[in-house]
DOMARMI-474796 format. One record per atom (N, C-alpha, C, CB): atom name; x, y, z. Coordinates in nm, 3 decimals. Glycine has a CB too. Layout:
atom | u | v | w
CA | X | Y | Z
...
//
This chain:
atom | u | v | w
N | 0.084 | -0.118 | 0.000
CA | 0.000 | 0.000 | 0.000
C | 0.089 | 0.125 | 0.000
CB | -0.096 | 0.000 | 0.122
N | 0.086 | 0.225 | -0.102
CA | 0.119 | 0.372 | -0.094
C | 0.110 | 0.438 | 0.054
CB | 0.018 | 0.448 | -0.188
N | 0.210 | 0.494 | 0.107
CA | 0.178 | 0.605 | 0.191
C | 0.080 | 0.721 | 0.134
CB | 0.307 | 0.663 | 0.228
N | -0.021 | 0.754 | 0.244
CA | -0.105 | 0.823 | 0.258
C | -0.067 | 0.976 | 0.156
CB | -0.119 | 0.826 | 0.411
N | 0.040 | 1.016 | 0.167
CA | 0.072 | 1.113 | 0.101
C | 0.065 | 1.104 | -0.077
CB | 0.197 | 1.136 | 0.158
N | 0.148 | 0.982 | -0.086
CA | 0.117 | 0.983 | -0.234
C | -0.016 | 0.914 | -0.266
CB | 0.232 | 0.911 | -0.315
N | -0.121 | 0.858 | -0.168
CA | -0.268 | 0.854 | -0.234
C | -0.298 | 0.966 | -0.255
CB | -0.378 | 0.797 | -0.164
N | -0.265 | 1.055 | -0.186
CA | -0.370 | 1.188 | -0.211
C | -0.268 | 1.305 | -0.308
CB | -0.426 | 1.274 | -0.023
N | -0.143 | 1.223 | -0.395
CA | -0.084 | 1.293 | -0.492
C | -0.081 | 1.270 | -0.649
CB | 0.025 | 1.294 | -0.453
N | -0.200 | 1.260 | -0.726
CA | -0.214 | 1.161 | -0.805
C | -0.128 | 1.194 | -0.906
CB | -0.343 | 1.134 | -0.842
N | -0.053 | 1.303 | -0.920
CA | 0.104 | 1.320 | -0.980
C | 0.232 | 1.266 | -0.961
CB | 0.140 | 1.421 | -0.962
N | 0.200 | 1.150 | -0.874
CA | 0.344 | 1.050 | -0.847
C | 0.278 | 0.905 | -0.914
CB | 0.400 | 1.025 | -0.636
N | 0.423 | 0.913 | -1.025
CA | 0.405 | 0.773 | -1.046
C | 0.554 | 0.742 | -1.041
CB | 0.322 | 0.728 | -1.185
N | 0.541 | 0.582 | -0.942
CA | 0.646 | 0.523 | -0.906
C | 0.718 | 0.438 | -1.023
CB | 0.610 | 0.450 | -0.795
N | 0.854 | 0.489 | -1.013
CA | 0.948 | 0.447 | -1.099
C | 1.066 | 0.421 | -1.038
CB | 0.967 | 0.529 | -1.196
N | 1.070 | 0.230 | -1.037
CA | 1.110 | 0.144 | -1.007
C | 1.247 | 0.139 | -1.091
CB | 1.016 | 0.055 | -1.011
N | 1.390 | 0.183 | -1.034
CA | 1.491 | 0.179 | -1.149
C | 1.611 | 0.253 | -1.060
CB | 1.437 | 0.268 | -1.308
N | 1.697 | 0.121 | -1.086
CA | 1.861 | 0.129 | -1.068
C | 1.939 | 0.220 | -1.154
CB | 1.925 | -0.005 | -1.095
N | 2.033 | 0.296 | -1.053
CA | 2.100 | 0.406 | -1.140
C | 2.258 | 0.435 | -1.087
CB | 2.004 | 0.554 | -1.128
N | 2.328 | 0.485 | -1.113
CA | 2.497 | 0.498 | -1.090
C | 2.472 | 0.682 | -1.052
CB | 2.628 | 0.446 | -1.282
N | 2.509 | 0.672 | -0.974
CA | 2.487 | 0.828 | -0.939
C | 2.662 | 0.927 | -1.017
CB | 2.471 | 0.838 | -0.706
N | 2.576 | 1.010 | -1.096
CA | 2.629 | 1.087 | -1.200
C | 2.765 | 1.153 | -1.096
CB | 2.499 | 1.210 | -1.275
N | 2.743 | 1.213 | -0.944
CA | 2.860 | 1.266 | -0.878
C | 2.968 | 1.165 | -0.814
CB | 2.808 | 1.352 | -0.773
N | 2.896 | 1.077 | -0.749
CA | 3.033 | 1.022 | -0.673
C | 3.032 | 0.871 | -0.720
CB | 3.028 | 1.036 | -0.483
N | 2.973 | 0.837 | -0.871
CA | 2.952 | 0.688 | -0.895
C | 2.924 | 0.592 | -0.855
CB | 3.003 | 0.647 | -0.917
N | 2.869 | 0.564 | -0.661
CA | 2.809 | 0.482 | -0.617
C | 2.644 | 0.446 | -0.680
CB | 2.824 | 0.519 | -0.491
N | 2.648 | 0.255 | -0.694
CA | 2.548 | 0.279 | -0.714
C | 2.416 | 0.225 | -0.680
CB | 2.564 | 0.286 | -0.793
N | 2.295 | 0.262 | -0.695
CA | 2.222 | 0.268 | -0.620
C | 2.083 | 0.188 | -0.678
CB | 2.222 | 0.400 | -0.583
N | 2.018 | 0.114 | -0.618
CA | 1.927 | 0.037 | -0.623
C | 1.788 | 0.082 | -0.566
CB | 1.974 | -0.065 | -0.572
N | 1.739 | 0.122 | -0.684
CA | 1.560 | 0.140 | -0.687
C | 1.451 | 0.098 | -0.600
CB | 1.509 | 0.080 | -0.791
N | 1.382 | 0.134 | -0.595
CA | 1.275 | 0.048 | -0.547
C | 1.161 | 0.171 | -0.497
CB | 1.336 | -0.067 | -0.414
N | 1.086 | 0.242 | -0.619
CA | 1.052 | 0.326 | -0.673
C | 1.017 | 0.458 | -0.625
CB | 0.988 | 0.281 | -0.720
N | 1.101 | 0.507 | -0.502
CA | 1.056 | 0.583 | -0.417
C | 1.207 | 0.615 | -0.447
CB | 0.977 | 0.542 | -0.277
N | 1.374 | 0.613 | -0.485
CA | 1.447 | 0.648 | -0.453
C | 1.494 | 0.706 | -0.568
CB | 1.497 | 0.578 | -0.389
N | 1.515 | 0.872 | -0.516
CA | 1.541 | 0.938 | -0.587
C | 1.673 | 1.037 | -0.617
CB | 1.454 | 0.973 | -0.576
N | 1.755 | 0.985 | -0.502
CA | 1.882 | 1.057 | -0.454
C | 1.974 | 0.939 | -0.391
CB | 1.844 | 1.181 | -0.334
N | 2.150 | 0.931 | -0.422
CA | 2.193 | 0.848 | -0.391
C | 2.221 | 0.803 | -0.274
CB | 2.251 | 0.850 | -0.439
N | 2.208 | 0.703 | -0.199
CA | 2.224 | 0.705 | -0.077
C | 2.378 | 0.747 | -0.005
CB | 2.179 | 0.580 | -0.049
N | 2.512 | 0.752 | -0.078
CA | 2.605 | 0.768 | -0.043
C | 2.648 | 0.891 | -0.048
CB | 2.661 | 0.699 | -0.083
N | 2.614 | 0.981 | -0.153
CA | 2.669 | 1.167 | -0.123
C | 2.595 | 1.213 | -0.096
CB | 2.718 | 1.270 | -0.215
N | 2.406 | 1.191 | -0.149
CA | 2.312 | 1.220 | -0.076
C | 2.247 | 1.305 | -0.271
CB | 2.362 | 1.326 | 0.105
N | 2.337 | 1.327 | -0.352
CA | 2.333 | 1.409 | -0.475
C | 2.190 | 1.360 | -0.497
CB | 2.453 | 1.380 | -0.602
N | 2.139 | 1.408 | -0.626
CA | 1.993 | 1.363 | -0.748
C | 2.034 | 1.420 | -0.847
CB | 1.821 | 1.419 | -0.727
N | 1.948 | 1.410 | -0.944
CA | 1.953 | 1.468 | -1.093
C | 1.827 | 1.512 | -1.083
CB | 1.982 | 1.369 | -1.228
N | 1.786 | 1.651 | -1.128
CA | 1.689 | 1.670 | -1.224
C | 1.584 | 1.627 | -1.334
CB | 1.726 | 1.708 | -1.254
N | 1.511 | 1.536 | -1.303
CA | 1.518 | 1.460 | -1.399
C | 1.331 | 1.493 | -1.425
CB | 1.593 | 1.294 | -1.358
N | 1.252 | 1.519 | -1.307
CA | 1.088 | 1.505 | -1.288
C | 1.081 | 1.632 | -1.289
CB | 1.014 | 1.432 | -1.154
N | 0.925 | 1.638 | -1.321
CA | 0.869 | 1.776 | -1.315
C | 0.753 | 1.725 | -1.197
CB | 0.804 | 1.849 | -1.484
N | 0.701 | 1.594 | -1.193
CA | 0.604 | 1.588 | -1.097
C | 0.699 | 1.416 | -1.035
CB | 0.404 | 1.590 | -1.176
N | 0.690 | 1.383 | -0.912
CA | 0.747 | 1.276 | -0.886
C | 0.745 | 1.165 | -0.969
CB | 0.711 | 1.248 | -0.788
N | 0.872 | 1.102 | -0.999
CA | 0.876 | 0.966 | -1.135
C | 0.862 | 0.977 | -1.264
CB | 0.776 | 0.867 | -1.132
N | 0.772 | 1.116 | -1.281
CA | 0.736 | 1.092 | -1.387
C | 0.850 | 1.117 | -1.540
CB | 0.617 | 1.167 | -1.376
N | 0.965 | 1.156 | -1.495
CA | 1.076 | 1.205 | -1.646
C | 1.080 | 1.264 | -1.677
CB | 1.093 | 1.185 | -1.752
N | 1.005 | 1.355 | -1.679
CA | 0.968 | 1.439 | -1.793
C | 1.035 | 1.610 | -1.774
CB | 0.787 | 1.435 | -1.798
N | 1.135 | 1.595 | -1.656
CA | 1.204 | 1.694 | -1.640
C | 1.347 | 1.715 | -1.769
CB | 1.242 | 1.673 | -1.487
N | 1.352 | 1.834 | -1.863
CA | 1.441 | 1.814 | -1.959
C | 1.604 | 1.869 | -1.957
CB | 1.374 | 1.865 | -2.061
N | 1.588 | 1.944 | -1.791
CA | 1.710 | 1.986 | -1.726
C | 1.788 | 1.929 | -1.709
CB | 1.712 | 2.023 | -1.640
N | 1.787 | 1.796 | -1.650
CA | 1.866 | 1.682 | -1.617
C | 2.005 | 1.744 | -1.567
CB | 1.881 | 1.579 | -1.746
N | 2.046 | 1.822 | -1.497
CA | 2.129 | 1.886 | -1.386
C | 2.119 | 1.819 | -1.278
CB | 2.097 | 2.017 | -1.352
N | 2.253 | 1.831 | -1.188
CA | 2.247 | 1.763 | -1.117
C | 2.274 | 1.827 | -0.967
CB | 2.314 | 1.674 | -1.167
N | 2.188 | 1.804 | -0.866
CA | 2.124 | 1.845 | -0.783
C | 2.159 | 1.805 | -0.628
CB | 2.013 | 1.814 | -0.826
N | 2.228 | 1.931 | -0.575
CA | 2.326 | 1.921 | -0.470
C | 2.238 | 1.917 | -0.334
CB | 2.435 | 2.048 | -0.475
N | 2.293 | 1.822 | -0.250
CA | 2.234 | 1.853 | -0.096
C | 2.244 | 1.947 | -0.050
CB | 2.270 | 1.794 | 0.002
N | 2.147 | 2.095 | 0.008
CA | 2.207 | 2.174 | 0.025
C | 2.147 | 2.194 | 0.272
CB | 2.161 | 2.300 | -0.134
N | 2.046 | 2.068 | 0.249
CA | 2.009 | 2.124 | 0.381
C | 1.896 | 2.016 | 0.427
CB | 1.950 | 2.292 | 0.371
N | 1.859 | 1.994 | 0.524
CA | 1.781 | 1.897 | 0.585
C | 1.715 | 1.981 | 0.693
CB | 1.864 | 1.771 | 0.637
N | 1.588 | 1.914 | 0.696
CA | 1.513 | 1.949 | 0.810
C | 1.415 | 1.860 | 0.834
CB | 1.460 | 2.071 | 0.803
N | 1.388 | 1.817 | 0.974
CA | 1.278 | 1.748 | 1.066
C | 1.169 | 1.734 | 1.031
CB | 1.253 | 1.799 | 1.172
N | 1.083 | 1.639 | 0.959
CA | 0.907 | 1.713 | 0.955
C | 0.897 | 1.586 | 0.971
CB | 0.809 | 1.807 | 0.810
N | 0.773 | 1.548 | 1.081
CA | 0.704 | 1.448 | 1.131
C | 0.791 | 1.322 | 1.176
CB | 0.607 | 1.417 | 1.033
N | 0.921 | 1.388 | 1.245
CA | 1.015 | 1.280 | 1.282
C | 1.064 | 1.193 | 1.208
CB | 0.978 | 1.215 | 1.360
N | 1.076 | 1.263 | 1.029
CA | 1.205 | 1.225 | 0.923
C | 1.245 | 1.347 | 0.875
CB | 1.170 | 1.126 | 0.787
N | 1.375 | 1.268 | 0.804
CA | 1.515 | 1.393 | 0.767
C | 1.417 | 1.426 | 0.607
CB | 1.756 | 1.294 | 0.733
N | 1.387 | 1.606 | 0.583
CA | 1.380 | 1.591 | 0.455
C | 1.509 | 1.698 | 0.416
CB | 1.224 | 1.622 | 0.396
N | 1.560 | 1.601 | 0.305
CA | 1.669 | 1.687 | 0.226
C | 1.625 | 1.784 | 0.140
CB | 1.752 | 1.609 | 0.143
N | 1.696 | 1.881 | 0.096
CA | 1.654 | 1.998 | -0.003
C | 1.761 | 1.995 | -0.077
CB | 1.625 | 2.146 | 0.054
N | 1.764 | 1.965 | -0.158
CA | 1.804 | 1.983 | -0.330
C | 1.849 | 2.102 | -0.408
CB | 1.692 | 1.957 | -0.407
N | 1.957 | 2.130 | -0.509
CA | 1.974 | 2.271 | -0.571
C | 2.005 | 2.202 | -0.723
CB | 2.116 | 2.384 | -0.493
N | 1.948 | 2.240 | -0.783
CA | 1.981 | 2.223 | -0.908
C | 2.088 | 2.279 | -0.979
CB | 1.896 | 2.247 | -0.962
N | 2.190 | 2.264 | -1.018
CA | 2.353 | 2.296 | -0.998
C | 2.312 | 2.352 | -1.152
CB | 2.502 | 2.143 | -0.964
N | 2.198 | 2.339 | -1.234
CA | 2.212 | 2.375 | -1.379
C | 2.141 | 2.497 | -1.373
CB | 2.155 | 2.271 | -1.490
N | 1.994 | 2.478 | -1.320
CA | 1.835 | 2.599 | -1.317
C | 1.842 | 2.644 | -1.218
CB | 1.671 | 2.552 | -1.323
N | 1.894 | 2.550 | -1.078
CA | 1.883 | 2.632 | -0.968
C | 1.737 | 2.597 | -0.841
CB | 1.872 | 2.784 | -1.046
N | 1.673 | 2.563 | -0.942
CA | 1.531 | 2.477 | -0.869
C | 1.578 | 2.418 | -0.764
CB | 1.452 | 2.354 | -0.958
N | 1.437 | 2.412 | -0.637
CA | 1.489 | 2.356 | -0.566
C | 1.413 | 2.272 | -0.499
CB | 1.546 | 2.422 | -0.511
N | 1.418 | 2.137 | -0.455
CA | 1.295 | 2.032 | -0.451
C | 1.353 | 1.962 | -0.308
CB | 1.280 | 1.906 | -0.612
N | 1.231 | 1.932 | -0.255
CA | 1.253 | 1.862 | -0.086
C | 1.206 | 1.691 | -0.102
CB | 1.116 | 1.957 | 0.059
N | 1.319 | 1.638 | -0.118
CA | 1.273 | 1.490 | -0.084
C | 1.329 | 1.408 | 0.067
CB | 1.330 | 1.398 | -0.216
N | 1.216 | 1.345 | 0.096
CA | 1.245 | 1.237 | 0.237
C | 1.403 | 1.175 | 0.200
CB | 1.103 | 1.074 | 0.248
N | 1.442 | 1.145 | 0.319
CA | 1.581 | 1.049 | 0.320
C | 1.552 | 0.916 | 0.356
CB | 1.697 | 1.096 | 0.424
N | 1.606 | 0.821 | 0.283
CA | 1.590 | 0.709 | 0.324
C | 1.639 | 0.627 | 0.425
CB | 1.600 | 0.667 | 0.254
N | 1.616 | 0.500 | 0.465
CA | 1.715 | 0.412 | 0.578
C | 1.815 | 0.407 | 0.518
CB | 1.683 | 0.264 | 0.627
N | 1.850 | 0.400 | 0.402
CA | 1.957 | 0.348 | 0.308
C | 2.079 | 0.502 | 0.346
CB | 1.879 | 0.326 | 0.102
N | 2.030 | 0.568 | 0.338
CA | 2.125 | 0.713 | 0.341
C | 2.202 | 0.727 | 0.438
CB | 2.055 | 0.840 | 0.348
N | 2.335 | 0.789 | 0.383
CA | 2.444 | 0.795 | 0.473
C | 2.369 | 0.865 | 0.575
CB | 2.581 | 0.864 | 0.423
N | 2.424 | 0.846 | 0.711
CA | 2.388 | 0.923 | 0.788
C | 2.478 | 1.069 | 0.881
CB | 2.342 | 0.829 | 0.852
N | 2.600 | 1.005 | 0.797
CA | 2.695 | 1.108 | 0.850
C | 2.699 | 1.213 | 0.746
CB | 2.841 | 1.050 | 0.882
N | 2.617 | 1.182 | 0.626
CA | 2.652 | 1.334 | 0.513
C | 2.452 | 1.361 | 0.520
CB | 2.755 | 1.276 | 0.262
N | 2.384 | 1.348 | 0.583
CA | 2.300 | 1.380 | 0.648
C | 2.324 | 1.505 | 0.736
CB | 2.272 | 1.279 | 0.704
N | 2.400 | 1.420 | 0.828
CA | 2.405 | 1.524 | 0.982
C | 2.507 | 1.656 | 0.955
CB | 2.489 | 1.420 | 1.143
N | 2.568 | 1.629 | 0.773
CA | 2.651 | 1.771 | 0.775
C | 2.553 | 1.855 | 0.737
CB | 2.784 | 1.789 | 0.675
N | 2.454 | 1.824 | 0.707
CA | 2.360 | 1.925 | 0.629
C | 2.256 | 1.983 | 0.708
CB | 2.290 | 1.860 | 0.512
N | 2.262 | 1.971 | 0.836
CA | 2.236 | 2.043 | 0.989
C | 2.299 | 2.151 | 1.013
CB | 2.273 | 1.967 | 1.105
N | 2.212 | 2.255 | 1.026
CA | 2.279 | 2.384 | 1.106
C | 2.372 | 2.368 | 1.229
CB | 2.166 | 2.471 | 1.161
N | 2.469 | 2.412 | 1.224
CA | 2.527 | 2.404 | 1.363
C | 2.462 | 2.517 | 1.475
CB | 2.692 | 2.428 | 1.346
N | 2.435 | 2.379 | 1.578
CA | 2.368 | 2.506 | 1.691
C | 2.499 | 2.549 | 1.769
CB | 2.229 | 2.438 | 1.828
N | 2.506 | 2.670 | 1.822
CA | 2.558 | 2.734 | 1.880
C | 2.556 | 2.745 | 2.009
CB | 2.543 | 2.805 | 1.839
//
């Protein structure tokens, strides 16, 4: 069963697909929700609505920051080509130490 979020997003379609991540060449195994590599944390540009492709930028898209919502990490994204900037969940799979650099340091 879909999480609740993408029932009520009928602009995600899941796309199931293994990929070599374009920055640090680790690579990474699908399973249609993963959209960023688990080892630098990078993405590509690739959607205009989740899965769907049809993004024609295909730039590639730097971790720039994480934040807390509903007791998971969401990462924020920069598009190193347009500049766009998109918030996806982190997975179990994700480093967790290039996670925790992307935390403000409290003072």
């Amino acid at each position: 069963m879909l999480p609740f979020h993408l029932l009520m997003n009928a602009k995600f379609t899941r796309t199931i697909e293994d990929f070599t991540c374009e920055h640090c060449g680790a690579g990474a195994k699908g399973n249609g929700y993963t959209n960023h590599c688990p080892r630098c944390l990078w993405s590509k540009h690739v959607d205009n609505n989740p899965g769907d492709r049809e993004n024609m930028c295909h730039g590639l898209m730097k971790p720039v920051g994480v934040e807390i919502k509903n007791g998971e990490s969401v990462i924020t994204h920069e598009c190193q080509k347009c500049g766009a900037k998109k918030r996806n969940k982190s997975s179990i799979n994700d480093d967790f130490d290039d996670i925790l650099k992307l935390t403000p340091t409290l003072l």
